[in-house]
BAMI-104621 format. One record per residue (C-alpha): x, y, z. Coordinates in steps of 0.2 Angstrom, whole numbers, padded with zeros to 4 digits, always signed. Layout:
XYZ...
This chain:
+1114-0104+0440+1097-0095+0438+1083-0104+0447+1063-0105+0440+1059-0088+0450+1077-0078+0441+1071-0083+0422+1051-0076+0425+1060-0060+0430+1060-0045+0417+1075-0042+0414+1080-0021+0415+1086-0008+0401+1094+0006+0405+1078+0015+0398+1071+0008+0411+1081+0015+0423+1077+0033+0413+1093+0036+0400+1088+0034+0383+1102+0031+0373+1092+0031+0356+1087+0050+0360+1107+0056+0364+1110+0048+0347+1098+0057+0340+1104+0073+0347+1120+0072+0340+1113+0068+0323+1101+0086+0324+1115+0096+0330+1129+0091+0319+1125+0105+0306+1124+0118+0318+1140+0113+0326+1150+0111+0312+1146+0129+0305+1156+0136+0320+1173+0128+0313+1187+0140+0311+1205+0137+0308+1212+0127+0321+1198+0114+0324+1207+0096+0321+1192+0086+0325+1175+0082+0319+1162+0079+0330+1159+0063+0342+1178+0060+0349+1183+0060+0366+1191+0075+0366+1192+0090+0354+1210+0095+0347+1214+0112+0342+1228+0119+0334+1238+0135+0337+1245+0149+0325+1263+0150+0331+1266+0162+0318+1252+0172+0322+1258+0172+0341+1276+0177+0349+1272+0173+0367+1254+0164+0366+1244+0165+0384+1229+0154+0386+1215+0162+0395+1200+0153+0402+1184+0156+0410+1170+0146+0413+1149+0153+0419+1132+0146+0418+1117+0156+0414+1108+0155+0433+1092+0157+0435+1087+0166+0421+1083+0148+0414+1070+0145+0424+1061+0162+0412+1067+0150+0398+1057+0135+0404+1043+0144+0411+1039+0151+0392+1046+0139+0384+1058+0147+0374+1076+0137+0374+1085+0144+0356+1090+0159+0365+1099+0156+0383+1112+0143+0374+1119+0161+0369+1118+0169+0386+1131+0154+0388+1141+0157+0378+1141+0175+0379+1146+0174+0399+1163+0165+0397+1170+0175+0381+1167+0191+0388+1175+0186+0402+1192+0181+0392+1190+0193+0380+1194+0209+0394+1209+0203+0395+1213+0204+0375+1208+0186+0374+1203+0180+0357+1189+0164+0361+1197+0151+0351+1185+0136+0356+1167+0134+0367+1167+0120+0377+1147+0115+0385+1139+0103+0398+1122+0101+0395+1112+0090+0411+1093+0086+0412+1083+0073+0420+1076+0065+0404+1085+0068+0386+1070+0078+0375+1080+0079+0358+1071+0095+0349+1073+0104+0365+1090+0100+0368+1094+0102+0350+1086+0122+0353+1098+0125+0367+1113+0118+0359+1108+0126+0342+1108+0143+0353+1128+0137+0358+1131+0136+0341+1124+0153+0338+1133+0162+0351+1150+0154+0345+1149+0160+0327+1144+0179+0335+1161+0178+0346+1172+0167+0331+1175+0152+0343+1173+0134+0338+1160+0121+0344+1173+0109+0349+1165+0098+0361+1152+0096+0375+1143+0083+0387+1124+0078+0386+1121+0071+0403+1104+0062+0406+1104+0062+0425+1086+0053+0430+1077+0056+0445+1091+0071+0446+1080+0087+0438+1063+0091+0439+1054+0085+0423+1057+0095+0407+1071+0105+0414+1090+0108+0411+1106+0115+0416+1120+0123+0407+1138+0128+0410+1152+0133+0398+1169+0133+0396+1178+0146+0385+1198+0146+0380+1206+0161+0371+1224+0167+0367+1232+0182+0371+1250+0188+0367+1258+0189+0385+1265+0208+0378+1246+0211+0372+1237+0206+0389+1226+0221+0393+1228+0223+0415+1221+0238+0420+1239+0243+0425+1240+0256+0417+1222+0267+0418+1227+0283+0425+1218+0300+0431+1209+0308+0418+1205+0294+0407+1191+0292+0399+1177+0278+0402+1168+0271+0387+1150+0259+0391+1144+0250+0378+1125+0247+0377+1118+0229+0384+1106+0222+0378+1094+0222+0395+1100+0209+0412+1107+0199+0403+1111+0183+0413+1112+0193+0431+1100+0197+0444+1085+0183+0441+1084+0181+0456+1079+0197+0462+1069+0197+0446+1061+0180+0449+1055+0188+0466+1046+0200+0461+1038+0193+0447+1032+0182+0462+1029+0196+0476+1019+0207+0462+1011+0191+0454+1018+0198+0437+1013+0190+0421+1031+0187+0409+1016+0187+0396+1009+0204+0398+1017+0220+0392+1021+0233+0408+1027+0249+0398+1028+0258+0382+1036+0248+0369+1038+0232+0374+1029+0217+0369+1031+0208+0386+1040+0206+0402+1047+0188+0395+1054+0193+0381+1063+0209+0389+1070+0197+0402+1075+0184+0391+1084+0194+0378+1099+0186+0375+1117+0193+0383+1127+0203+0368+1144+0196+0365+1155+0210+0364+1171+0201+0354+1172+0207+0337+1172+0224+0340+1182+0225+0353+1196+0216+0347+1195+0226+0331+1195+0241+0342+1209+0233+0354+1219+0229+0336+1218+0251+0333+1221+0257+0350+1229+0256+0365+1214+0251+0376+1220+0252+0395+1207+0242+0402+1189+0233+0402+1177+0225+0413+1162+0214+0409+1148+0220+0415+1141+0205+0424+1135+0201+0442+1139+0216+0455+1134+0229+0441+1146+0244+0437+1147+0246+0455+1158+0229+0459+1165+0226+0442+1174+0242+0438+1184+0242+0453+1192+0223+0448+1203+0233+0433+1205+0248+0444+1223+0253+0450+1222+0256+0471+1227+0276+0466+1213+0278+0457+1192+0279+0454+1180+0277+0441+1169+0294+0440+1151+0289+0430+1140+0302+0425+1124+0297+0430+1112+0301+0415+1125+0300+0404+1117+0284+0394+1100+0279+0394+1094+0265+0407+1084+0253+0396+1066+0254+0402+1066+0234+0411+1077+0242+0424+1067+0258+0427+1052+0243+0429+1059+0232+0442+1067+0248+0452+1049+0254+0453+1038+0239+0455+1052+0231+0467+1054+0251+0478+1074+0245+0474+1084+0256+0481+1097+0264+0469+1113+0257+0477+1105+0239+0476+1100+0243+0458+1119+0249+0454+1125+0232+0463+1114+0219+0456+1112+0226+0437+1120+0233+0423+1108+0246+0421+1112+0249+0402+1131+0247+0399+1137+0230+0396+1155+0233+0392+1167+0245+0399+1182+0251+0388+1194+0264+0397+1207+0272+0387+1218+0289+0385+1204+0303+0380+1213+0305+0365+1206+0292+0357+1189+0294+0362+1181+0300+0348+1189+0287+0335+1185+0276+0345+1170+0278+0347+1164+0280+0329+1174+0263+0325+1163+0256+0340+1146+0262+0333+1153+0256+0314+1152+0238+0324+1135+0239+0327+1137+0244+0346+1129+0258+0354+1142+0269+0364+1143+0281+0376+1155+0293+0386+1151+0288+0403+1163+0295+0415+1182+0299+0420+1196+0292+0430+1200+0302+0443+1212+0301+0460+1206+0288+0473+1207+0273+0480+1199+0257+0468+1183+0262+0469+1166+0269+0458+1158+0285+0461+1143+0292+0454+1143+0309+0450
């Protein structure tokens, strides 16, 4: 039994202790719209259940493969917090974990996202998952489910983190290995869009060292550093899986942390190396920036960035031209980058 002392007490909220239970509510009531447009055929649950159920095609499929993969954005959301920008890193998300799956011949079927901050701030929060929502409708994947966690006392205040979860499907005949590529093959390097979500670190520092201002424009053509850095990753699936649909693509690889350099080699045979032609695309004038401001020296540029190319596509030179012109009909910008040649699993630049 309470004595005189235990009633005077305040009693506590769980506001009190820092989750606000009114603002996740009102969350889910701004992002509604924006989830639901990413629905596709297969979605079997509306928004607010415990789980999300999707439906496979079993007519579409003979042997159906799940793929998986799961990424963050790193901390490339620390640019995103400093200006104050959060629509746009929701599709550096997404973007990470189907063009992971999709070099496989993965088609993303469903998005999956865990969003953690100290203190729920619901416009903000609403920006970011809009920005998921965004980047599913560009790759044809559903919204089906995700987690708002206010962790207090967790995150410095105002800031967030982010990790996905993408699932596709793959007919186990169509799975695209690698297996195959063989000398003389020709490499294909679609364009990205600038860092895209690797090498902020790097970045970060020398913003630091050099005391760069993200607001202040460095070079012809741009209208900052911020927005060149935080230009968001381009998703790559549509027009590879139309180009996948045509041609008998031997292999891709996401261009992602480890640059052309360390990525290549994961879909390469033991027999065999990747020849690039350096100057055969153009570097986008960010990296020329931080290799000059930074002294980086080339190797660490090749390992750490993208340099330009996005996505790699290796098919029988046959195909080259078609495929290319389909690829630029998609919207991408494409180039003829270099050659498979005898080796051992490695990239060369020549």
């Amino acid at each position: 039994m309470a004595d005189k002392a235990d009633t005077q007490k305040k009693g506590l909220t769980y506001k009190d202790a820092g989750v606000d239970i009114e603002a996740g509510e009102h969350v889910v009531e701004l992002i509604k719209k924006s989830v639901r447009s990413t629905f596709r055929p297969g979605v079997l649950t509306d928004i607010g259940g415990f789980g999300g159920l999707f439906g496979i095609d079993k007519d579409r499929y003979k042997k159906p493969v799940l793929v998986s993969g799961t990424d963050g954005v790193g901390t490339k959301l620390r640019v995103a917090h400093e200006l104050d920008i959060h629509n746009t890193v929701g599709i550096d998300l997404v973007a990470m974990c189907v063009n992971d799956i999709l070099v496989q011949g993965a088609e993303p079927l469903f998005f999956l996202d865990y969003f953690a901050t100290g203190s729920l701030e619901p416009e903000k929060t609403a920006a970011v998952i809009g920005g998921i929502a965004e980047g599913c409708r560009q790759a044809g994947c559903a919204l089906l489910g995700g987690e708002t966690a206010e962790m207090p006392g967790f995150y410095a205040p105002g800031e967030y983190d982010l990790a996905g979860f993408a699932v596709g499907i793959v007919d186990k005949d169509n799975i695209i290995t690698g297996e195959g590529i063989a000398e003389d093959d020709a490499i294909l390097g679609l364009a990205s869009t600038g860092p895209h979500s690797n090498g902020y670190s790097l970045i970060r520092k020398l913003i630091e060292t050099r005391e760069l201002k993200l607001g202040q424009s460095y070079w012809e053509g741009s209208t900052s550093l911020g927005e060149a850095i935080l230009a968001p990753t381009r998703i790559y699936v549509k027009s590879i899986l139309k180009l996948i649909q045509i041609y008998p693509v031997k292999g891709l690889a996401h261009i992602t942390g480890g640059g052309l350099t360390n990525n290549i080699p994961r879909i390469l045979p033991a027999t065999v190396d990747a020849a690039l032609r350096v100057g055969s695309w153009p570097v986008p004038p960010i990296f020329e920036f931080i290799q000059h401001e930074g002294a980086v020296f080339f190797d660490e540029m090749r390992r750490t960035f993208n340099l330009g190319i996005g996505m790699v596509v290796v098919l029988d030179p046959a195909h080259v031209k078609e495929a290319m012109a389909l690829l630029a009909q998609e919207g991408e910008s494409v180039f003829e980058i270099g050659t498979i040649t005898k080796g051992g699993g490695e990239v060369r630049y020549v």
